[in-house]
TORDREN-296249 format. One record per residue: residue in three letters; x, y, z of N, C-alpha, C, CB in turn; residue number from 1. Coordinates in pm, 1 decimal. Each point is the difference from the previous one (the first is absolute). Glycine has a CB too. Layout:
% TORDREN-296249
+------+----------+----------+----------+----------+----------+----------+----------+----------+----------+----------+----------+----------+------+
: resn :      n.u :      n.v :      n.w :     ca.u :     ca.v :     ca.w :      c.u :      c.v :      c.w :     cb.u :     cb.v :     cb.w : resi :
+------+----------+----------+----------+----------+----------+----------+----------+----------+----------+----------+----------+----------+------+
:  ALA :        X :        Y :        Z :        X :        Y :        Z :        X :        Y :        Z :        X :        Y :        Z :  NUM :
...
+------+----------+----------+----------+----------+----------+----------+----------+----------+----------+----------+----------+----------+------+
END
This chain:
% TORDREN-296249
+------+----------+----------+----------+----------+----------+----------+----------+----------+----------+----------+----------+----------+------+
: resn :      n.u :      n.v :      n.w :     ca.u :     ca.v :     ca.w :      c.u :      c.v :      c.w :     cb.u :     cb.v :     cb.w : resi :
+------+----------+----------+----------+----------+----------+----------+----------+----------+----------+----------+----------+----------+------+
:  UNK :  -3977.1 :  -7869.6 :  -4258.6 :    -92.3 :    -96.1 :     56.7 :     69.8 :   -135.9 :      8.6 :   -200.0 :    127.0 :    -93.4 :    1 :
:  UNK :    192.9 :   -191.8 :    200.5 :     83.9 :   -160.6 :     43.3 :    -95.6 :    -77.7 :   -156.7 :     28.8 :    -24.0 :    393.5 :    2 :
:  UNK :     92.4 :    -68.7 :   -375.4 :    -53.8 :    -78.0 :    -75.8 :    -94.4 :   -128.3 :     54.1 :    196.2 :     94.6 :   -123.8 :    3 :
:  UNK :   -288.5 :   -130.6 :      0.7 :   -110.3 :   -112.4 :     83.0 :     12.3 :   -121.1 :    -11.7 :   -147.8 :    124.4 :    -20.7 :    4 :
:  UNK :    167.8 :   -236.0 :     93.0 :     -4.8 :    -99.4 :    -83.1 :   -132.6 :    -91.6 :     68.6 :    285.8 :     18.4 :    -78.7 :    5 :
:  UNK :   -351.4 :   -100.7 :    -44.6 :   -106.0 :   -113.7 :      3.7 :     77.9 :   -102.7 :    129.6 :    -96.7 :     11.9 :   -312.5 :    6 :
:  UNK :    -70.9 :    -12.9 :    372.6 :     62.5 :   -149.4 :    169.0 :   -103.9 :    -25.2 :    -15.0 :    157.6 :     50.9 :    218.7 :    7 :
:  UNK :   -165.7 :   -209.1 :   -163.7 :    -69.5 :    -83.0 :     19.2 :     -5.2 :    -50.4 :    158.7 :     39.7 :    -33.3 :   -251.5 :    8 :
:  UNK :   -137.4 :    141.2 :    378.6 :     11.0 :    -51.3 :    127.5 :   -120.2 :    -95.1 :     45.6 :    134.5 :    209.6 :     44.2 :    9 :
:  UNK :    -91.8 :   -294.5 :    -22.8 :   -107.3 :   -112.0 :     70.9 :     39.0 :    -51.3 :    120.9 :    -63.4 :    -76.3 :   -203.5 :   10 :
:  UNK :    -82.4 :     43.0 :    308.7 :     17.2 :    -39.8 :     87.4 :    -59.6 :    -76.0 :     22.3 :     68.1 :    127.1 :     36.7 :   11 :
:  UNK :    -44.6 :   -264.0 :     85.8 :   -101.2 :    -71.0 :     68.8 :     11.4 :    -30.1 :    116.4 :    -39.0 :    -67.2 :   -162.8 :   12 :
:  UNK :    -25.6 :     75.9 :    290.8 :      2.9 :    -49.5 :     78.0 :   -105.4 :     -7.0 :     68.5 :    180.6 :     31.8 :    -30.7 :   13 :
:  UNK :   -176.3 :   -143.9 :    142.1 :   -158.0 :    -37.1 :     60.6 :    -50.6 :    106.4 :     92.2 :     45.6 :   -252.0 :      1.2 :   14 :
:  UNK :     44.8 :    322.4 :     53.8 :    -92.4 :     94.6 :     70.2 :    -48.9 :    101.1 :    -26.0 :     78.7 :    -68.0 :    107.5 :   15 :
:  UNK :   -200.5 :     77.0 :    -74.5 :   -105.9 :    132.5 :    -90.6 :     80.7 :    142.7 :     30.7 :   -283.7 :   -120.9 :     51.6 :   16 :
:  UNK :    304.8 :    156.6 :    113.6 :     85.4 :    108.4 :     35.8 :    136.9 :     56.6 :   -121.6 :    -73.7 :   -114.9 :    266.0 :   17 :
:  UNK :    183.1 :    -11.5 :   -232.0 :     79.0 :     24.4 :   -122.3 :     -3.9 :     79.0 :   -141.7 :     14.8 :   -175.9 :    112.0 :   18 :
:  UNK :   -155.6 :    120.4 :   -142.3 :    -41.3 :    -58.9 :   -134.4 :    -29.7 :    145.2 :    -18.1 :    -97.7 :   -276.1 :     -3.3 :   19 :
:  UNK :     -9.5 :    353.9 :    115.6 :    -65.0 :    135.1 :    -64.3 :    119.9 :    151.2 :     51.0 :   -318.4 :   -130.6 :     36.5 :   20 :
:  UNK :    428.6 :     50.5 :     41.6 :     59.5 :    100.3 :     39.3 :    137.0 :     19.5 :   -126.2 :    -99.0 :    -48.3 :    290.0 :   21 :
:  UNK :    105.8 :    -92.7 :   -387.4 :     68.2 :     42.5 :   -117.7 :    -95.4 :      9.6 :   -165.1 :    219.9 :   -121.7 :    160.0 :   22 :
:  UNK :   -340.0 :    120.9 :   -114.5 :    -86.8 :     91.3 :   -129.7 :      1.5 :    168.0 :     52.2 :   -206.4 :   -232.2 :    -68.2 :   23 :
:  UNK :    225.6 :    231.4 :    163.2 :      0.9 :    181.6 :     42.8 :    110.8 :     26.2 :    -47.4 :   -113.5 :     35.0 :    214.5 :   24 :
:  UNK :    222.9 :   -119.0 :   -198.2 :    139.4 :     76.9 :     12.8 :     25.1 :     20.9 :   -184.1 :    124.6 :   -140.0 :    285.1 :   25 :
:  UNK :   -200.3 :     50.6 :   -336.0 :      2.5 :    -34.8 :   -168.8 :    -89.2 :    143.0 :    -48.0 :    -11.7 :   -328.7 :     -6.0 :   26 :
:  UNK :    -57.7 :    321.8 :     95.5 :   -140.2 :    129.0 :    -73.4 :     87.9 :    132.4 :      4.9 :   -275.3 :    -97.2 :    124.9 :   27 :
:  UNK :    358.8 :    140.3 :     24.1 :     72.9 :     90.4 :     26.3 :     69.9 :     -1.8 :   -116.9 :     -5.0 :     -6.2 :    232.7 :   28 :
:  UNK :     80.8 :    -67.1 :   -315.9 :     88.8 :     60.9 :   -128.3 :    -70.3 :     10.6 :    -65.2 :    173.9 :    -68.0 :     -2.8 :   29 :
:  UNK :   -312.2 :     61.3 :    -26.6 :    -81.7 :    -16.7 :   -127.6 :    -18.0 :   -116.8 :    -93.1 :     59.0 :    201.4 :     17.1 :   30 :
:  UNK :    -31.3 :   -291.4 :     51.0 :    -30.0 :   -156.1 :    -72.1 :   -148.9 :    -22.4 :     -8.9 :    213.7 :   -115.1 :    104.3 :   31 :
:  UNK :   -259.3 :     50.5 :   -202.4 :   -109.7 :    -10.0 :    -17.1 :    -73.8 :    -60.6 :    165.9 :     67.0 :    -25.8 :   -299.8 :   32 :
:  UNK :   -190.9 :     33.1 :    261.5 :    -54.0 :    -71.5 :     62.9 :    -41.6 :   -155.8 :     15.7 :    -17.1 :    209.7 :    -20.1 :   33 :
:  UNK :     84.5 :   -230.3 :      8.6 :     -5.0 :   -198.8 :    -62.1 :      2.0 :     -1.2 :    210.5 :    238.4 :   -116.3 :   -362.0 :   34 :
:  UNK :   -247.6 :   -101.3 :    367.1 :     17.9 :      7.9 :     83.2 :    174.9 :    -42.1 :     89.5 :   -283.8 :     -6.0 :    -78.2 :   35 :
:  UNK :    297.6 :    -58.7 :     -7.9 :    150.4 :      2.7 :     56.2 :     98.0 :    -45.5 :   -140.6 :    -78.2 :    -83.8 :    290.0 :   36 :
:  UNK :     40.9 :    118.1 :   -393.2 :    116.6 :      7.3 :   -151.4 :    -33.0 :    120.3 :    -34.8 :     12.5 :   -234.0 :   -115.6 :   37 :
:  UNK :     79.7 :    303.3 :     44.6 :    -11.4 :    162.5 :    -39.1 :    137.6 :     36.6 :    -97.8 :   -134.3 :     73.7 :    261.1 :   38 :
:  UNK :     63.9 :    -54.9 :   -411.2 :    130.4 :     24.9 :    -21.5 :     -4.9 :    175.3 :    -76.5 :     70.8 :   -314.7 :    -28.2 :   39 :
:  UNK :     60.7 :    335.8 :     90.0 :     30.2 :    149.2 :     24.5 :    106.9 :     60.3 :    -78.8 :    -70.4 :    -37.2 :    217.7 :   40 :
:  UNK :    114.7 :    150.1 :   -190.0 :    101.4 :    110.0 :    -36.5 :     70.8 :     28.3 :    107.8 :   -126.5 :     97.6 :   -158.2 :   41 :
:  UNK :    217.2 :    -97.2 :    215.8 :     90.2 :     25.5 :     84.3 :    113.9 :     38.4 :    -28.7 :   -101.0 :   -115.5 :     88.7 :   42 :
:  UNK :    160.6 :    216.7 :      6.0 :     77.6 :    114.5 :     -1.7 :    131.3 :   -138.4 :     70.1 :   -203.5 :    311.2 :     41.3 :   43 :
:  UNK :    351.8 :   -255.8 :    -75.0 :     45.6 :   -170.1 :     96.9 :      4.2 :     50.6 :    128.9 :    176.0 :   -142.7 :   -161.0 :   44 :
:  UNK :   -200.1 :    289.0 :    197.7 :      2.8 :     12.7 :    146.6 :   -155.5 :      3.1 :     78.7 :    237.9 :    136.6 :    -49.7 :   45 :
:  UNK :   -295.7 :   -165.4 :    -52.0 :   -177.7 :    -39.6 :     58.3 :     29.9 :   -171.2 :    -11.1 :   -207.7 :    242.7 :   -134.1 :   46 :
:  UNK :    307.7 :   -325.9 :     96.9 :     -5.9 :   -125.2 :    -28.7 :     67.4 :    -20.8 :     81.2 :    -44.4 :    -30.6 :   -191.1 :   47 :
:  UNK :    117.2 :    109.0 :    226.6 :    120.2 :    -67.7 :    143.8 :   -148.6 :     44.4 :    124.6 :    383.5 :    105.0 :    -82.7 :   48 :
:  UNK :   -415.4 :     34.8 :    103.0 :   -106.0 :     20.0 :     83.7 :    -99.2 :   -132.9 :     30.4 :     24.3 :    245.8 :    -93.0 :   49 :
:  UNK :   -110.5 :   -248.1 :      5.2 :   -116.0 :   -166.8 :    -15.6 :     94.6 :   -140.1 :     60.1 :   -140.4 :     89.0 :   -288.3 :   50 :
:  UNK :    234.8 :    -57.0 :    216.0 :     82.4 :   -132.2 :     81.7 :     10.5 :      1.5 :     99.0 :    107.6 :    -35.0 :   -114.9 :   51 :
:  UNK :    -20.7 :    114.0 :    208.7 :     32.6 :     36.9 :    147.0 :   -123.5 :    -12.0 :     77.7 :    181.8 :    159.9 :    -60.5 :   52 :
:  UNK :   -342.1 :   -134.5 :      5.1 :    -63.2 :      4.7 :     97.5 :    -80.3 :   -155.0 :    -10.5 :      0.1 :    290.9 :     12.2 :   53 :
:  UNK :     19.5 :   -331.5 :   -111.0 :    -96.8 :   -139.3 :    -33.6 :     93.2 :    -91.0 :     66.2 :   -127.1 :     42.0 :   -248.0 :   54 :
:  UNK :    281.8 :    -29.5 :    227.4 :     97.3 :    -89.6 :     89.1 :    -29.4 :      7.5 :    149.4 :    182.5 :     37.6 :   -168.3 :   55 :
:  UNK :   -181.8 :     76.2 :    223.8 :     -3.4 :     21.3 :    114.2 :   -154.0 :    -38.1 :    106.9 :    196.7 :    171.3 :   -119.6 :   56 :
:  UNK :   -308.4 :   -172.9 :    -45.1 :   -112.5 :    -61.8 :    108.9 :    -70.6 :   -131.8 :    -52.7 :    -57.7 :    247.4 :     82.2 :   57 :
:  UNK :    170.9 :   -282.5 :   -181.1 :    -65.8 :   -119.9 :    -37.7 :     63.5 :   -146.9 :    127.5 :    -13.8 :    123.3 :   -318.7 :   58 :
:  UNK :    -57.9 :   -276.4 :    351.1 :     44.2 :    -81.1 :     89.0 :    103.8 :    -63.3 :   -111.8 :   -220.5 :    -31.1 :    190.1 :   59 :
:  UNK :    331.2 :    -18.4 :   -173.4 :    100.5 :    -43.2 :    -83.0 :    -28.9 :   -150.2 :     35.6 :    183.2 :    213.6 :     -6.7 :   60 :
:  UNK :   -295.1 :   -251.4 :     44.2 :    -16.9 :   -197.4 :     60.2 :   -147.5 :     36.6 :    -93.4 :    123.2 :   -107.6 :    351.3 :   61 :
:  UNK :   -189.0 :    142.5 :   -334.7 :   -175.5 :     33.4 :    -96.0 :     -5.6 :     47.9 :   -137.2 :    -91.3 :     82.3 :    204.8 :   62 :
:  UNK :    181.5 :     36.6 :   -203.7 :    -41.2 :     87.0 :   -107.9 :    129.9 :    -42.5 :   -120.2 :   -135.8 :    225.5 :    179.6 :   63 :
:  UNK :     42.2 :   -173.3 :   -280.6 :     77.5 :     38.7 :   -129.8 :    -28.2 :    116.4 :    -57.4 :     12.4 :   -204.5 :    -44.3 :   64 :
:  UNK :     91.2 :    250.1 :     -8.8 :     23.1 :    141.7 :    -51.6 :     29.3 :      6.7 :   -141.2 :     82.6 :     60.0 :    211.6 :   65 :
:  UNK :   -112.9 :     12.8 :   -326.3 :     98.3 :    -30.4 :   -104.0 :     12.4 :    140.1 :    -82.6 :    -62.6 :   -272.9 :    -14.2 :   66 :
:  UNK :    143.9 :    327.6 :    -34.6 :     41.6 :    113.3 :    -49.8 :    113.2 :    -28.8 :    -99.0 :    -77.1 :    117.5 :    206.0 :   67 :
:  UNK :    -13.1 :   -144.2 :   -370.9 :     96.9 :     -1.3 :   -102.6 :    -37.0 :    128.6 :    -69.7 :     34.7 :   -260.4 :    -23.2 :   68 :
:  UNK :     82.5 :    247.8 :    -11.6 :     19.8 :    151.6 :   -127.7 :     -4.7 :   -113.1 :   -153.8 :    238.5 :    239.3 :    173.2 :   69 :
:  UNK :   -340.5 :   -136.5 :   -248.7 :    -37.5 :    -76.1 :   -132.9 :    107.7 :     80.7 :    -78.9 :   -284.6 :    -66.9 :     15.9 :   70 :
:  UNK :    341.4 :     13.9 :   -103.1 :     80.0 :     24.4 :    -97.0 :    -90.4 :     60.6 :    -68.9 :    160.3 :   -162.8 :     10.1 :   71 :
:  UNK :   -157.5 :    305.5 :    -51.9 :    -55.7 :     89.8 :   -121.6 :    -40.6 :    -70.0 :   -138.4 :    152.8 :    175.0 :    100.3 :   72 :
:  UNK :     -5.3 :   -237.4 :   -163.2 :    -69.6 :    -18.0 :   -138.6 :    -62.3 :   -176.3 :     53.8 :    204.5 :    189.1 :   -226.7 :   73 :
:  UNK :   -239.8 :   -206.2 :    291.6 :   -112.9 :   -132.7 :     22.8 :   -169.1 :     31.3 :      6.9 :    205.9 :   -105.6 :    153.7 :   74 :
:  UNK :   -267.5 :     19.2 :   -273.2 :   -102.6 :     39.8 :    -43.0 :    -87.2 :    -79.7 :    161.3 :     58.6 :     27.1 :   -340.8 :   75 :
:  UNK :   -168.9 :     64.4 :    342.9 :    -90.9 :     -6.6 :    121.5 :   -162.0 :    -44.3 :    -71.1 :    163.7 :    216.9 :    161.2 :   76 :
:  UNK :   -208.3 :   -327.6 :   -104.4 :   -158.9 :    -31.7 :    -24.3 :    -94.8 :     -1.8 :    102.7 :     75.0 :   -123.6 :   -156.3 :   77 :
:  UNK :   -196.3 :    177.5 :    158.8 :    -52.4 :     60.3 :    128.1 :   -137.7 :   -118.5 :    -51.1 :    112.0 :    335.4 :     67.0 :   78 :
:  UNK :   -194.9 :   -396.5 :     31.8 :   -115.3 :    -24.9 :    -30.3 :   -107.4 :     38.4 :    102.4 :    107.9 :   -161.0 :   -133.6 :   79 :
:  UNK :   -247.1 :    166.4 :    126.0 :   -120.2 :     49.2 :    104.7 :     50.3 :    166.7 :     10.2 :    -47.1 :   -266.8 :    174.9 :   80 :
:  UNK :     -6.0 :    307.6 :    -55.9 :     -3.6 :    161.7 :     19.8 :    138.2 :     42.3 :     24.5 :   -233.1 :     10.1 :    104.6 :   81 :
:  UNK :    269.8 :     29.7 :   -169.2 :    158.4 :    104.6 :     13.9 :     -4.0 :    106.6 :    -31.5 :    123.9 :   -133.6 :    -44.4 :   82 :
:  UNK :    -20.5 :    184.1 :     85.1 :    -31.1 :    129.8 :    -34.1 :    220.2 :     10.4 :    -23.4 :   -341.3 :    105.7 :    185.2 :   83 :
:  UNK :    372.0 :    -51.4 :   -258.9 :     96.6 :     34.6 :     26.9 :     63.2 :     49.3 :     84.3 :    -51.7 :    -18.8 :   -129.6 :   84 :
:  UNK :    181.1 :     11.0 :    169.1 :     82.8 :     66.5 :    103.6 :     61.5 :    163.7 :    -19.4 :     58.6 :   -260.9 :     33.6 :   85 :
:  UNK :    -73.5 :    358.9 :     78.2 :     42.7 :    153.8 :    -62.1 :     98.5 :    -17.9 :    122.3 :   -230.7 :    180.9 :   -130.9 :   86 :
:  UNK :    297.5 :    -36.9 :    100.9 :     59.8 :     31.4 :     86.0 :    -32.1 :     24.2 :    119.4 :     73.7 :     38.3 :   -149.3 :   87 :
:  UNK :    -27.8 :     -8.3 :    295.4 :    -76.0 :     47.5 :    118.9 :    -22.4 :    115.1 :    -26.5 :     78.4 :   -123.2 :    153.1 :   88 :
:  UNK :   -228.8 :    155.2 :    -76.0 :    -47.5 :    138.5 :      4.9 :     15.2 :     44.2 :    164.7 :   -182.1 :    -35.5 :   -226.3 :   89 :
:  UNK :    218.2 :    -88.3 :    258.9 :     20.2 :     60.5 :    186.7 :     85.8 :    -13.0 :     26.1 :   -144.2 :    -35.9 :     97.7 :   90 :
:  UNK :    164.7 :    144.5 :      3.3 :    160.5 :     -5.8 :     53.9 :    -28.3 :    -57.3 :    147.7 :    121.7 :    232.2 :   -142.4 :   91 :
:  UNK :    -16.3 :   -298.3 :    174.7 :    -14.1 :   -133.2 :     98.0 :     71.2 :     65.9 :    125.9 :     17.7 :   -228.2 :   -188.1 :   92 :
:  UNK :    -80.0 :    246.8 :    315.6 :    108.2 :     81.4 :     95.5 :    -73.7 :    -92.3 :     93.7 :     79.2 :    288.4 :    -66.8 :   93 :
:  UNK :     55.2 :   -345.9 :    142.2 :    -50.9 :   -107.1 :    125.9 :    151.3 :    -16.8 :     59.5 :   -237.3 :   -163.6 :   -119.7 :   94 :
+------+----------+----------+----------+----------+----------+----------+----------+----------+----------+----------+----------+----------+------+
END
């Protein structure tokens, strides 16, 4: 089994289109449902995948993108409704 590592993908940008066409592309790996921060488990070839397509439809003059990898032994504090992050249960074909 690939190995997983903890990401932190967030997005913003003003246009609503953008906006719901990269919560789909987020839902497709199994990222939570948040609306545009989600932090996940990723495979690095599901992390190169999410990249390639958020690069490719994000506006590089509007938008921001962000995709950090959390260092493992760094302690994590969650506040309001969370839920922890699992692995994907969907497999992503597009």
């Amino acid at each position: 089994m690939p190995k997983r590592w903890m990401y932190i993908v967030a997005y913003d940008t003003p246009s609503n289109s953008r906006r719901a066409i990269m919560l789909e592309r987020a839902q497709g790996f199994g990222l939570d449902p948040q609306l545009s921060f989600h932090e996940c488990q990723l495979t690095v070839g599901e992390r190169r995948e999410l990249w390639r397509e958020f690069h490719a439809l994000a506006d590089p003059l509007e938008d921001k993108v962000l995709l950090l990898r959390l260092d493992p032994r760094s302690l994590r504090w969650r506040l309001g409704k969370t839920e922890p992050a699992t692995p994907s249960t969907l497999t992503y074909i597009g």
